[in-house]
Backbone as a printed PyTorch tensor [residue, N CA C, xyz], in Angstrom:
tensor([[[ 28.5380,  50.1720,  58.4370],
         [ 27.1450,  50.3050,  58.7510],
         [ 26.4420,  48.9890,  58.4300]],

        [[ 25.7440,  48.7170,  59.3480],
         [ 24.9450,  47.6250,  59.4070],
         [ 23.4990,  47.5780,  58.9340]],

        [[ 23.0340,  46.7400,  57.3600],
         [ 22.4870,  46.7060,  57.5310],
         [ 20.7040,  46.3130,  57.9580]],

        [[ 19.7640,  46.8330,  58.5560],
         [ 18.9360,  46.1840,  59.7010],
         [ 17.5290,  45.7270,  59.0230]],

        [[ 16.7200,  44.7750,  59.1720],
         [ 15.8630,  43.9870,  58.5510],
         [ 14.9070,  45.2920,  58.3090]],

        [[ 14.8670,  46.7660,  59.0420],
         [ 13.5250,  47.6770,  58.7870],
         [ 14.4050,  48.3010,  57.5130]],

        [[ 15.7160,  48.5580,  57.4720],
         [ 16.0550,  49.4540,  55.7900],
         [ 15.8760,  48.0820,  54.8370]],

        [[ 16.2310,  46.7950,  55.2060],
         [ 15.9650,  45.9570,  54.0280],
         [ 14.7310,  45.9860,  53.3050]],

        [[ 13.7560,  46.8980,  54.4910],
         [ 12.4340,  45.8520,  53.9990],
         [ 12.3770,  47.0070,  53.2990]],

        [[ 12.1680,  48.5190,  53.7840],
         [ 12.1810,  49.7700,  53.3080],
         [ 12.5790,  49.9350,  51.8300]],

        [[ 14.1830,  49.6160,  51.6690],
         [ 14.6180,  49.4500,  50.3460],
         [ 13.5990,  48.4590,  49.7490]],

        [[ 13.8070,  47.2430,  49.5780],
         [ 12.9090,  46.1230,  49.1880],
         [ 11.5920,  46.6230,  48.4090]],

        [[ 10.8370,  47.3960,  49.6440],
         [  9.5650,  48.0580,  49.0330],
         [  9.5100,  49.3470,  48.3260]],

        [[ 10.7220,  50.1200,  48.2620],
         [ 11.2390,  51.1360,  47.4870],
         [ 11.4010,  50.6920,  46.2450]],

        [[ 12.3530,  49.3770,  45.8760],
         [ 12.8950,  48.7200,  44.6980],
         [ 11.2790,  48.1190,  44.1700]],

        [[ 10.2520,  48.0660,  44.7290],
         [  9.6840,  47.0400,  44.0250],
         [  8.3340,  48.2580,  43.5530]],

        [[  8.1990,  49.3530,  44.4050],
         [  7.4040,  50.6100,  44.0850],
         [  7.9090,  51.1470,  42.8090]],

        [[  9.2490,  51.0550,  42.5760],
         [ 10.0980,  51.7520,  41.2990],
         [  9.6560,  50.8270,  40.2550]],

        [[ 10.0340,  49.6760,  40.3750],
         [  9.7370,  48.6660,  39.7040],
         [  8.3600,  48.5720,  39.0700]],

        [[  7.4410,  48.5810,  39.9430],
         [  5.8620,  48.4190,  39.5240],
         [  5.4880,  49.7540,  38.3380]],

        [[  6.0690,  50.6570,  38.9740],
         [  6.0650,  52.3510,  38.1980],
         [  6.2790,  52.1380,  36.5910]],

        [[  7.4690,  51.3880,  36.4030],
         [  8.4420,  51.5440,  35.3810],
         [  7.3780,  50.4960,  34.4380]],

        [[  6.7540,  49.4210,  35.4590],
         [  5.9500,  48.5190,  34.1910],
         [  4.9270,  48.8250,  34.0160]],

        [[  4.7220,  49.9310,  35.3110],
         [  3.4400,  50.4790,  34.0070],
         [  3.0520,  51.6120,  33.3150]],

        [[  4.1790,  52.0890,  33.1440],
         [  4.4010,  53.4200,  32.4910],
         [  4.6480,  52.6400,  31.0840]],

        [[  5.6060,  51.1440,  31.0970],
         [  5.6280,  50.6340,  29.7660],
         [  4.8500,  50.2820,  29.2010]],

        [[  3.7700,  49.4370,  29.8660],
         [  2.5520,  48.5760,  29.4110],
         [  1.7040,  49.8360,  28.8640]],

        [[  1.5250,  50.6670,  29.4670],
         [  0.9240,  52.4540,  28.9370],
         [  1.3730,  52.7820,  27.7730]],

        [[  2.5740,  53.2530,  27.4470],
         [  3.2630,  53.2680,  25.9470],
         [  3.2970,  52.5310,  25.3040]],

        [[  2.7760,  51.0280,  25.3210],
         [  2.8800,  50.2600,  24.6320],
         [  1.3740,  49.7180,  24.0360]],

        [[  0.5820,  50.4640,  24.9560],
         [ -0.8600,  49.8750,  24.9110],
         [ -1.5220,  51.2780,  24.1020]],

        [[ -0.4600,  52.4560,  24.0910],
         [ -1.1540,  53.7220,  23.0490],
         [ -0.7820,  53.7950,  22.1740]],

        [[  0.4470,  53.1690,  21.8400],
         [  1.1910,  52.7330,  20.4490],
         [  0.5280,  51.7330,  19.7050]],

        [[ -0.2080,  50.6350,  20.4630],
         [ -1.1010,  49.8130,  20.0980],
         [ -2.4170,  50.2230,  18.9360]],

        [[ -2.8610,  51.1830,  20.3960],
         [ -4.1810,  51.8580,  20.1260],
         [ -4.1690,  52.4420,  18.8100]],

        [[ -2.4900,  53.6280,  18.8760],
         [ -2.4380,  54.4480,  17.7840],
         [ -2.4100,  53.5000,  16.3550]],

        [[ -1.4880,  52.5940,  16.5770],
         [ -1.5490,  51.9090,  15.4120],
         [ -2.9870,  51.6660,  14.7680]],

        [[ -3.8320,  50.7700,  15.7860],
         [ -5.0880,  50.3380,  15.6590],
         [ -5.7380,  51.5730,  14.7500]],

        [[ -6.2270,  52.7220,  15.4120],
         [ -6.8100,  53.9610,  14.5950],
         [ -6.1220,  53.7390,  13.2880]],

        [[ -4.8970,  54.1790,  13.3710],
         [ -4.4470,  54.1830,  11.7260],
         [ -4.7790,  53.5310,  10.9000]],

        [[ -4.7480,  52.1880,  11.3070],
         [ -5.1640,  50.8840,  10.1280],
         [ -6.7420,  51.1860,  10.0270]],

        [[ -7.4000,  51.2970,  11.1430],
         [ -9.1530,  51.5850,  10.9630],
         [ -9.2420,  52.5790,   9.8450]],

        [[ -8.7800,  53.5230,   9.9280],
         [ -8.7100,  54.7680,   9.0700],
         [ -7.8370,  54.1840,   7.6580]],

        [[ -7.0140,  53.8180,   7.2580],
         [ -5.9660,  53.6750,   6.2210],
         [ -6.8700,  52.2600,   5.4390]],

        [[ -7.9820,  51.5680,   6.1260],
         [ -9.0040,  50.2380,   5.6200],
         [ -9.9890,  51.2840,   5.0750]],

        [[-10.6230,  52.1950,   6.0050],
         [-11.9340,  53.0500,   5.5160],
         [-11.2910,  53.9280,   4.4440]],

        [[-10.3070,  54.1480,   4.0390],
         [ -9.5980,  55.1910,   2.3710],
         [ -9.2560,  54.1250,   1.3150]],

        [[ -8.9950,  52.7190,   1.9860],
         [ -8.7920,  51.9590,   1.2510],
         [-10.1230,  50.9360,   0.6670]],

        [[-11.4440,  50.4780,   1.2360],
         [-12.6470,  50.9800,   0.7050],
         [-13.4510,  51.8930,  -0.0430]],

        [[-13.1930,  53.1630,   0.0580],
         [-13.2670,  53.8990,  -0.1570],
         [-12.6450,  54.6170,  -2.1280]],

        [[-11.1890,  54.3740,  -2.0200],
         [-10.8290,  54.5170,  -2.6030],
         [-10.7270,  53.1320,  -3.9240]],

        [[-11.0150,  52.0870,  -3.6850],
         [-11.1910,  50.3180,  -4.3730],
         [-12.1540,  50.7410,  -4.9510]],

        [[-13.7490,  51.2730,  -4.1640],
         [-14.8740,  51.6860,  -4.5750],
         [-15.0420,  52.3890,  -5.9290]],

        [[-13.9990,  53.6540,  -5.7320],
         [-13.8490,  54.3080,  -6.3520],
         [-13.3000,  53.9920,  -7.8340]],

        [[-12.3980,  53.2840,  -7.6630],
         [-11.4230,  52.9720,  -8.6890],
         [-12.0580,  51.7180,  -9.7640]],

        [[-12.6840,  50.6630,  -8.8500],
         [-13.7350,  49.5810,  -9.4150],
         [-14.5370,  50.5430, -10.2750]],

        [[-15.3510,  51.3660,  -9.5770],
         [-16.0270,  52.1790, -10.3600],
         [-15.5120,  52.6830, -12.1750]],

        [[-14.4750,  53.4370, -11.8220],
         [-13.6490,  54.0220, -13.2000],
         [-13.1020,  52.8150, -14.2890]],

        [[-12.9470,  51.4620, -13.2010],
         [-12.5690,  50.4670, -14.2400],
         [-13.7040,  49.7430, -14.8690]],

        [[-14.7370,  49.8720, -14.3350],
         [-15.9010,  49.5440, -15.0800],
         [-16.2800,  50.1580, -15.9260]],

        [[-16.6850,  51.7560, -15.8540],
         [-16.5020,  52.6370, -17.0090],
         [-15.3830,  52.0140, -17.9700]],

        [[-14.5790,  51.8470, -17.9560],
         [-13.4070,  51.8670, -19.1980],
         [-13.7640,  50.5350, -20.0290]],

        [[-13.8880,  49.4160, -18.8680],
         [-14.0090,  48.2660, -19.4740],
         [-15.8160,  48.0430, -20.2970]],

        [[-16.4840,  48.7360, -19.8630],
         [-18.0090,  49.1270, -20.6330],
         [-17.7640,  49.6930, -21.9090]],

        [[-16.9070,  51.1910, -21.7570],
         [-16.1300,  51.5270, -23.4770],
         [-15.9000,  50.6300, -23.8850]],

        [[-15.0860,  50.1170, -23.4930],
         [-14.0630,  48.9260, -24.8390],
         [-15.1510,  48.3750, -25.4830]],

        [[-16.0340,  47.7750, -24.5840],
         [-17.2400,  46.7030, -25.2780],
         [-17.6660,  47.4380, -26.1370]],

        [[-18.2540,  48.6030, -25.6550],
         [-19.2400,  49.3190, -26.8230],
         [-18.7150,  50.7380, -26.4530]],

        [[-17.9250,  50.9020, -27.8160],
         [-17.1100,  52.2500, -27.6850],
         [-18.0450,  53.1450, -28.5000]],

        [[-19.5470,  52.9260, -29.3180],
         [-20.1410,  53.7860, -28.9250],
         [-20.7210,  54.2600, -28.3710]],

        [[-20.8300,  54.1350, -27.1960],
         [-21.9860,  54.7710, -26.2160],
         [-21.3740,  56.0000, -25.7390]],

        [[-21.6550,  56.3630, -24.6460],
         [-21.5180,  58.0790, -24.4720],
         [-20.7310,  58.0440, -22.9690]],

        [[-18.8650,  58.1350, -23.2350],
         [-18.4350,  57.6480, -22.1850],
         [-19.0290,  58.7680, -20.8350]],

        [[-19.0730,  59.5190, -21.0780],
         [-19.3520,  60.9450, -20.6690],
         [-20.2300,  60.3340, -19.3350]],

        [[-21.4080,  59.9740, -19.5370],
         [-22.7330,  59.5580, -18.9310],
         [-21.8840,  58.0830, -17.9260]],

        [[-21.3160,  57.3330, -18.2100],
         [-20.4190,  56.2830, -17.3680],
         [-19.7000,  57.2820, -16.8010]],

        [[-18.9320,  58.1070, -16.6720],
         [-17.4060,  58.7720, -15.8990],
         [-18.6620,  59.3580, -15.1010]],

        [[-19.9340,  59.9420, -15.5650],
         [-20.1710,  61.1570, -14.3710],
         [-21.2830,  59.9620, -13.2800]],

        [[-21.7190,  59.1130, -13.3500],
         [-22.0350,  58.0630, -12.3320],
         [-20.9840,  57.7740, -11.5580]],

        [[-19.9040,  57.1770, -12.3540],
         [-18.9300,  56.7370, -11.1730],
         [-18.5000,  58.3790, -10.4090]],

        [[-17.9820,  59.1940, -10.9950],
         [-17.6530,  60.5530, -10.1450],
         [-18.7270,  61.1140,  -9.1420]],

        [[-20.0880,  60.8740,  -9.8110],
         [-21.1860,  61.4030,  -8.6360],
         [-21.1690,  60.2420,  -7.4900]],

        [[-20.7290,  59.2350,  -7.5660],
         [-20.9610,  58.0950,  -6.4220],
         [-19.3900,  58.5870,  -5.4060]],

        [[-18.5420,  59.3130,  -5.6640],
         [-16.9460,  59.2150,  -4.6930],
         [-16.9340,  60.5530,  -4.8380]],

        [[-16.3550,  61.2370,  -3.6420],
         [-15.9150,  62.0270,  -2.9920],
         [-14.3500,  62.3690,  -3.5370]],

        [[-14.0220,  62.3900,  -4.6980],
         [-12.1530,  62.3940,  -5.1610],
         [-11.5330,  63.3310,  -4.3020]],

        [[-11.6650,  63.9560,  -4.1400],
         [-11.2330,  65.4130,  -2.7160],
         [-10.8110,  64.4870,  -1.6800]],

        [[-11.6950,  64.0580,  -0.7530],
         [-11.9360,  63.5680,   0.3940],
         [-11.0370,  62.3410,   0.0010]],

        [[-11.2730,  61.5560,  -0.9720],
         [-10.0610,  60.4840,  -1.0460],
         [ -9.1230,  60.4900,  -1.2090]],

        [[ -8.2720,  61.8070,  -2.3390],
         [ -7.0100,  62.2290,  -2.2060],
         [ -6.7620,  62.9280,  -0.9740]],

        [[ -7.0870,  63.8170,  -0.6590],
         [ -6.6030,  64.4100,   1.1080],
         [ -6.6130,  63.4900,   2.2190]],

        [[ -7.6470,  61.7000,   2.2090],
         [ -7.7410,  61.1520,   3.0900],
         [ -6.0280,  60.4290,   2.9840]],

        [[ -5.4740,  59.7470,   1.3170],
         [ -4.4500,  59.2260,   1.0450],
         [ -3.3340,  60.1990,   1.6080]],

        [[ -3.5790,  61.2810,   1.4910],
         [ -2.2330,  62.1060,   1.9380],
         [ -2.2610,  62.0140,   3.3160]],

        [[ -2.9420,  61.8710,   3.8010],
         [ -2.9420,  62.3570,   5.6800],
         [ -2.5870,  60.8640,   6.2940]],

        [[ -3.5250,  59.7080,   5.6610],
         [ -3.0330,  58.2530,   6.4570],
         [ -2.6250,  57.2310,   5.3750]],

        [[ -2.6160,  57.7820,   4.1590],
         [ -1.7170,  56.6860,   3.2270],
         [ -0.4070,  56.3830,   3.4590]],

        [[ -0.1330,  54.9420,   3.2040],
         [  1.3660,  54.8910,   2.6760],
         [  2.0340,  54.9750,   1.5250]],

        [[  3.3870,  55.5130,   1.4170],
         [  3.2150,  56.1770,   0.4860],
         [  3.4550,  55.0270,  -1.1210]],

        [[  3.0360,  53.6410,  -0.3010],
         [  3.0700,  52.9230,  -1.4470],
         [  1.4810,  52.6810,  -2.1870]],

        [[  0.5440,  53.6450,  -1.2180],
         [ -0.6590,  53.6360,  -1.4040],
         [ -1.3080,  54.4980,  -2.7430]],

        [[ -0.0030,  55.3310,  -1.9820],
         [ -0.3830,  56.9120,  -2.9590],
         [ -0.0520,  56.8630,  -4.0120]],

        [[  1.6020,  56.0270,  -3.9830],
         [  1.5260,  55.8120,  -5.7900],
         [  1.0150,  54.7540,  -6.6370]],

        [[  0.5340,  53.9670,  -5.8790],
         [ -0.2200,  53.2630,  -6.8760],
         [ -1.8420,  53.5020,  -7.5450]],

        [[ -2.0040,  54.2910,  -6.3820],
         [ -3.3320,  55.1260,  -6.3360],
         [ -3.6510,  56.2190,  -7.4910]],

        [[ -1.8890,  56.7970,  -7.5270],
         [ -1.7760,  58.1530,  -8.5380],
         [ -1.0810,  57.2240,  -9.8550]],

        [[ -0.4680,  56.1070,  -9.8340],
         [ -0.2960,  55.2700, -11.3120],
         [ -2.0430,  54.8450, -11.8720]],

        [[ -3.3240,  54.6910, -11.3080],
         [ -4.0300,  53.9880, -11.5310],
         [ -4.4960,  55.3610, -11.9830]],

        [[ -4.8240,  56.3140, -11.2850],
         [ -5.2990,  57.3920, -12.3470],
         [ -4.8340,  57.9910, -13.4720]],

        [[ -3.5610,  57.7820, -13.4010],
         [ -2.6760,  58.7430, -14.7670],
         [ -2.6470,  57.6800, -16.1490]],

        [[ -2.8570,  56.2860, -15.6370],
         [ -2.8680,  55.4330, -16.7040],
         [ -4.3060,  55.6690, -17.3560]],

        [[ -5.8660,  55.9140, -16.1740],
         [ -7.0370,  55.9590, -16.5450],
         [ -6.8890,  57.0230, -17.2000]],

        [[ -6.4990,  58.3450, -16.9710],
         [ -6.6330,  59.2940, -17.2970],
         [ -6.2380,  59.7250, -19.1320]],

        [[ -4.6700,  58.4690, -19.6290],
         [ -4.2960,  58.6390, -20.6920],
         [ -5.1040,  57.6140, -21.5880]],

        [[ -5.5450,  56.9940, -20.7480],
         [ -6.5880,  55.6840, -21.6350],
         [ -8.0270,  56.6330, -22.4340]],

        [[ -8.2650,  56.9730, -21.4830],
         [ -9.6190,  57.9660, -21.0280],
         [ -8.9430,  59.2070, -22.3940]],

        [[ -8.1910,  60.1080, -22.5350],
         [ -7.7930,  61.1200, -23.6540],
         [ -7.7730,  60.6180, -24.8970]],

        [[ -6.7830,  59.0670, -25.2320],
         [ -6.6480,  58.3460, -26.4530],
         [ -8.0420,  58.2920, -26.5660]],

        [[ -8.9740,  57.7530, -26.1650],
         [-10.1320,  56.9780, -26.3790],
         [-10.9920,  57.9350, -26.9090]],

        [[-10.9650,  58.9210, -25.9440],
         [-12.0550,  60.3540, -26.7350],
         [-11.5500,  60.8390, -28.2030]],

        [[-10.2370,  61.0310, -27.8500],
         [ -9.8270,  61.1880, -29.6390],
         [-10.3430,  60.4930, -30.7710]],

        [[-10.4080,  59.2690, -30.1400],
         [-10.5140,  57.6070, -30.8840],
         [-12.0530,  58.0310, -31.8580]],

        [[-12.7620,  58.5830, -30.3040],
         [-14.2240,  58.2210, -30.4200],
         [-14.5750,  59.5140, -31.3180]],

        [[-13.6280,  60.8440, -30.9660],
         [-13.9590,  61.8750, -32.2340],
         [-13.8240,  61.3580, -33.5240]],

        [[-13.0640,  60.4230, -33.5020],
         [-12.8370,  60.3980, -35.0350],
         [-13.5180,  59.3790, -35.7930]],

        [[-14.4760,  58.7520, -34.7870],
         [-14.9210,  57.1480, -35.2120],
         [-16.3350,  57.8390, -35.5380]],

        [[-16.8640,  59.5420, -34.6010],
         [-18.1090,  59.6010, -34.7610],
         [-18.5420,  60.2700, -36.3210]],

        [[-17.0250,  60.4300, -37.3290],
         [-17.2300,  61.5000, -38.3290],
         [-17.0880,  60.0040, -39.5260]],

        [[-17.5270,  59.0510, -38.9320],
         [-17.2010,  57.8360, -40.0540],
         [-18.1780,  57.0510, -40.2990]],

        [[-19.5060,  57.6010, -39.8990],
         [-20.9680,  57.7560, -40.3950],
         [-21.4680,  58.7010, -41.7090]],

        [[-22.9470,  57.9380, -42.1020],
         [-23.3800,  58.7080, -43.1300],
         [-23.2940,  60.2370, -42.4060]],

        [[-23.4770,  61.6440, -43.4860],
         [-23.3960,  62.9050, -42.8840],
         [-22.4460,  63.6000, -43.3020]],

        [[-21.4630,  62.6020, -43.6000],
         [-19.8650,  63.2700, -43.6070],
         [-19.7830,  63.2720, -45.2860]],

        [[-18.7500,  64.5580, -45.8030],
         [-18.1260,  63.9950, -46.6710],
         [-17.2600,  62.8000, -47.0610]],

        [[-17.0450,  62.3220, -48.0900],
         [-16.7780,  61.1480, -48.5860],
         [-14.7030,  61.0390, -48.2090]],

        [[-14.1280,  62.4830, -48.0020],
         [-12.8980,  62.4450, -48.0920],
         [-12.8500,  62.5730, -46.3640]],

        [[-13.5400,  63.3880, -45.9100],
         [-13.6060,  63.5030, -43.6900],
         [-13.8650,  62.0200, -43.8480]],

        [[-14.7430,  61.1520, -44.2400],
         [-15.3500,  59.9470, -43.7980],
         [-13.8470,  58.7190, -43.8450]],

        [[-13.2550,  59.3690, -44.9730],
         [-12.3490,  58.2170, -45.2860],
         [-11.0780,  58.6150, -44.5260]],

        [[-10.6530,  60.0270, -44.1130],
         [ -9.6500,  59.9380, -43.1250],
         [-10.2060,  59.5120, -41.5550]],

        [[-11.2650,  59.8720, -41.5570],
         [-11.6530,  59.5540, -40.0630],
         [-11.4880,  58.0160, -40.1360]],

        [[-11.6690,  56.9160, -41.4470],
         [-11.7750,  55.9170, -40.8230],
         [-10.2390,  55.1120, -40.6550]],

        [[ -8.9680,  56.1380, -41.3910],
         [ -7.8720,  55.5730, -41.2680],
         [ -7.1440,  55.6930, -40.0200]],

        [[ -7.9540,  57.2880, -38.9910],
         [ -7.5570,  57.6620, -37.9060],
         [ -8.0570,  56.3400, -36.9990]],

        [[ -9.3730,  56.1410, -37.3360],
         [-10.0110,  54.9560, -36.1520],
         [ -9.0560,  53.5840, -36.4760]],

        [[ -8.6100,  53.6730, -37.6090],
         [ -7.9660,  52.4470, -37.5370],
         [ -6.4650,  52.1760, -37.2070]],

        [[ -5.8960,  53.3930, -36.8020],
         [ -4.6550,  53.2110, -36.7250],
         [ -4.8290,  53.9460, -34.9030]],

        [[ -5.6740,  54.5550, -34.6110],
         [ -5.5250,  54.5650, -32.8320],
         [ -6.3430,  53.6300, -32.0860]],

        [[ -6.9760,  52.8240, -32.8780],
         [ -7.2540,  51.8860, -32.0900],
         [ -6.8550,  50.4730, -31.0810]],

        [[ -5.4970,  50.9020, -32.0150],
         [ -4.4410,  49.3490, -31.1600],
         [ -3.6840,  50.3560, -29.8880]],

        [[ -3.4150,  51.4650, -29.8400],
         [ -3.1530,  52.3560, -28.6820],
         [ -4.2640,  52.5410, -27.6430]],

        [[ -5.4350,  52.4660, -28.0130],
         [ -6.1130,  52.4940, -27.0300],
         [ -6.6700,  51.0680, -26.2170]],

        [[ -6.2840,  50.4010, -27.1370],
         [ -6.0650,  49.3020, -26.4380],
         [ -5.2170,  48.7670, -25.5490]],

        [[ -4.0750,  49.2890, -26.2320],
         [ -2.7490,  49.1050, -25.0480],
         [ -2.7340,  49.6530, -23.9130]],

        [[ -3.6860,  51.0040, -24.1050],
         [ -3.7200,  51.9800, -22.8720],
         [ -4.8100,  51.7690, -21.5650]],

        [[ -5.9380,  50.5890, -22.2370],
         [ -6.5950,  50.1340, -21.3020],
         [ -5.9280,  48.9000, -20.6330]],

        [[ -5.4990,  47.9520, -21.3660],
         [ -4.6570,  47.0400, -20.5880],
         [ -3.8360,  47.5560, -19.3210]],

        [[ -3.0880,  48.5600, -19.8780],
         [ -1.7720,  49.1340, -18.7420],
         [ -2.7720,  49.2890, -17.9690]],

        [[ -4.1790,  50.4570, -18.4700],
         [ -4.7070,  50.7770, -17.0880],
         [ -5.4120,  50.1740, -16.2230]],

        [[ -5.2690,  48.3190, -16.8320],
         [ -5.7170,  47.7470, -16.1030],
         [ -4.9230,  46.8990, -15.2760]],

        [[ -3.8670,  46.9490, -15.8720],
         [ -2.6840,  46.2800, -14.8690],
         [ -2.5990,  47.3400, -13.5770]],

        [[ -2.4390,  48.9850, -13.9500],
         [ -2.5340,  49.6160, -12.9280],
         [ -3.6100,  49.1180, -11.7280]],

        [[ -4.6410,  49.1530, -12.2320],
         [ -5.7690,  49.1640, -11.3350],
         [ -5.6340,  47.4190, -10.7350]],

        [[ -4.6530,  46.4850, -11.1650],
         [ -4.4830,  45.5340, -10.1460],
         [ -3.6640,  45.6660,  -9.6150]],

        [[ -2.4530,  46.2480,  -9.7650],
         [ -1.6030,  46.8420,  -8.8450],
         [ -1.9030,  47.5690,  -7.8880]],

        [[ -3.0340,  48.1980,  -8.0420],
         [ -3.6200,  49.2730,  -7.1950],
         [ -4.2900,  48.2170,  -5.5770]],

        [[ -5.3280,  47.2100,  -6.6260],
         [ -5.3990,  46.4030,  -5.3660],
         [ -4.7120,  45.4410,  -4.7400]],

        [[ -4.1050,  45.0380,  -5.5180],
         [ -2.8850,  43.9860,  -4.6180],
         [ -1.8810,  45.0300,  -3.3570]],

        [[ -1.5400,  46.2190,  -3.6240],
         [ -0.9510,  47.4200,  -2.3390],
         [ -2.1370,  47.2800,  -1.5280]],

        [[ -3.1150,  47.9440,  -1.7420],
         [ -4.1720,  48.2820,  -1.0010],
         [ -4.4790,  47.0070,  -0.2380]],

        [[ -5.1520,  45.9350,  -0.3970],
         [ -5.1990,  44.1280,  -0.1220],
         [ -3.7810,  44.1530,   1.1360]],

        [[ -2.4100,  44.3240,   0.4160],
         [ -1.5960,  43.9750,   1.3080],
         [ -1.8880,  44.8850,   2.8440]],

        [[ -2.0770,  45.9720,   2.4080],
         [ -1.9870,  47.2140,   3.2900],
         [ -3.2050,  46.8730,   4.0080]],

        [[ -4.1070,  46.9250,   4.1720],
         [ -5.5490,  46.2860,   4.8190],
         [ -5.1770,  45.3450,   5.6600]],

        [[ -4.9070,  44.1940,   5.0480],
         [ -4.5410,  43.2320,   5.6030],
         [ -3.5170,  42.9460,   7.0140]],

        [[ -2.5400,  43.5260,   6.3880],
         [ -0.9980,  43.5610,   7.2840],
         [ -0.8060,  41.8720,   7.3370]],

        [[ -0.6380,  41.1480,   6.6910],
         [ -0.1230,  39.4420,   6.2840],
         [  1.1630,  40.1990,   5.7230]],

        [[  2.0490,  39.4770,   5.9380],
         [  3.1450,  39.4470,   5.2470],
         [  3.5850,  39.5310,   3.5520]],

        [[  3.4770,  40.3450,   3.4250],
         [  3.0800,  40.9970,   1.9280],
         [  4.5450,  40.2390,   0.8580]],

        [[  5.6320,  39.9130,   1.3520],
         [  6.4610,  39.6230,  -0.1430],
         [  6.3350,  39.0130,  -0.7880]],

        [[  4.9360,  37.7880,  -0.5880],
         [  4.7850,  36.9780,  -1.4170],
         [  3.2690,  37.6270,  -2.4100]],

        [[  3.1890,  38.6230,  -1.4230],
         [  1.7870,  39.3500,  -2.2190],
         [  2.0990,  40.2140,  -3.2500]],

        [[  2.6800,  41.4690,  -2.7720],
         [  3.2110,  42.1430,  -3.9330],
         [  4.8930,  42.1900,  -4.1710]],

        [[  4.6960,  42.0650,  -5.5810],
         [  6.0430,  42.0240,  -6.6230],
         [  6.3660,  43.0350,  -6.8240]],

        [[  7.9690,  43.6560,  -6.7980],
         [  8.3120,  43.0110,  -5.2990],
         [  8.2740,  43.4000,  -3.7880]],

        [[  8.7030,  42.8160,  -3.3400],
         [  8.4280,  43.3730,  -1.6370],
         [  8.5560,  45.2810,  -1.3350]],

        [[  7.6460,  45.7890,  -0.6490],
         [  7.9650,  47.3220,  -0.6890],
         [  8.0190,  47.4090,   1.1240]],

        [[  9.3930,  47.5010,   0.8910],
         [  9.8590,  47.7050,   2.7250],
         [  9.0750,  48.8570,   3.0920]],

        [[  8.2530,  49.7740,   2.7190],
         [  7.6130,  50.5840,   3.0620],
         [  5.8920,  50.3020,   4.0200]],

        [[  5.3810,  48.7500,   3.4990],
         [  4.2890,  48.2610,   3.5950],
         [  4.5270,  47.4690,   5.0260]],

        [[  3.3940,  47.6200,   5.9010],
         [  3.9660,  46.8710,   7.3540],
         [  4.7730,  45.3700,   6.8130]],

        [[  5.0690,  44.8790,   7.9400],
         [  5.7050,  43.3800,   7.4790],
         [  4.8800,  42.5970,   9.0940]]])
């Protein structure tokens, strides 16, 4: 079978109809994979604002204690808590976090959280080491303040290493730069 310049052209414009189809069915999947990505990061920047906000917040509280561990931490924790949504920021981390987000997110609270327990203890026992007290409460309270006070120190440091760990993930993750020189060490989990 011979064949004639009308099936060449026929095929020809068959092969190049298939052809056109196929690139743009790709450029389509490739341009919603785009998109999708795009949303995610929009969304995974607005929890990661969100959640920095948040966390700046709690580290200011802590670092205000240290200075003046008598004041009334109580009145600092419920400003920063009335300013963030903690609900809305943990359910936002679960739904578009990564999950190198989440744990650094959940190390920065559990460190605040044990800093935050030592410290109230600290501060029960520092408040019975005023006039008021007996002379024997006054004198154990002041051996208690003096021997948990180098723990609560240690416990704000960690929780402040947490809370830069917290933003150096978050920073990388925002960003999407090539993170192994950002965070120590590289977390194959974080875009590249």
């Amino acid at each position: 079978m011979e064949i004639t310049p009308v099936i060449a052209t026929l095929s020809a414009a068959g092969f190049g109809s298939l052809m056109t189809l196929l690139v743009a069915v790709v450029v389509q999947k490739t341009t919603l994979k785009r998109e999708r990505n795009h949303k995610l990061w929009e969304r995974q920047v607005a929890i990661i604002e969100e959640s920095l906000r948040h966390e700046r917040n709690l580290a200011q509280a802590r670092r205000d204690a240290m200075r003046n561990p008598d004041d009334d931490l109580f009145l600092s924790l419920d400003k920063a808590f009335k300013e963030a949504d903690v609900a809305k920021i943990s359910s936002n981390l679960e739904l578009y976090g990564t999950p190198a987000m989440t744990r650094a997110h959940q190390t920065a609270w559990e460190t605040f959280r044990d800093w935050m327990v030592d410290f109230m203890v600290w501060q029960g026992h520092n408040k019975r080491t005023g006039p008021g007290h007996e002379e024997d409460v006054r004198a154990e309270a002041v051996r208690e303040t003096t021997k948990r006070w180098p723990d609560v120190e240690k416990l704000s440091a960690k929780a402040e290493e947490a809370h830069e760990e917290l933003v150096r993930v978050m920073r990388a993750t925002a960003v999407f730069e090539p993170i192994a020189n950002r965070v120590n060490p590289p977390n194959p989990e974080l875009p590249q």
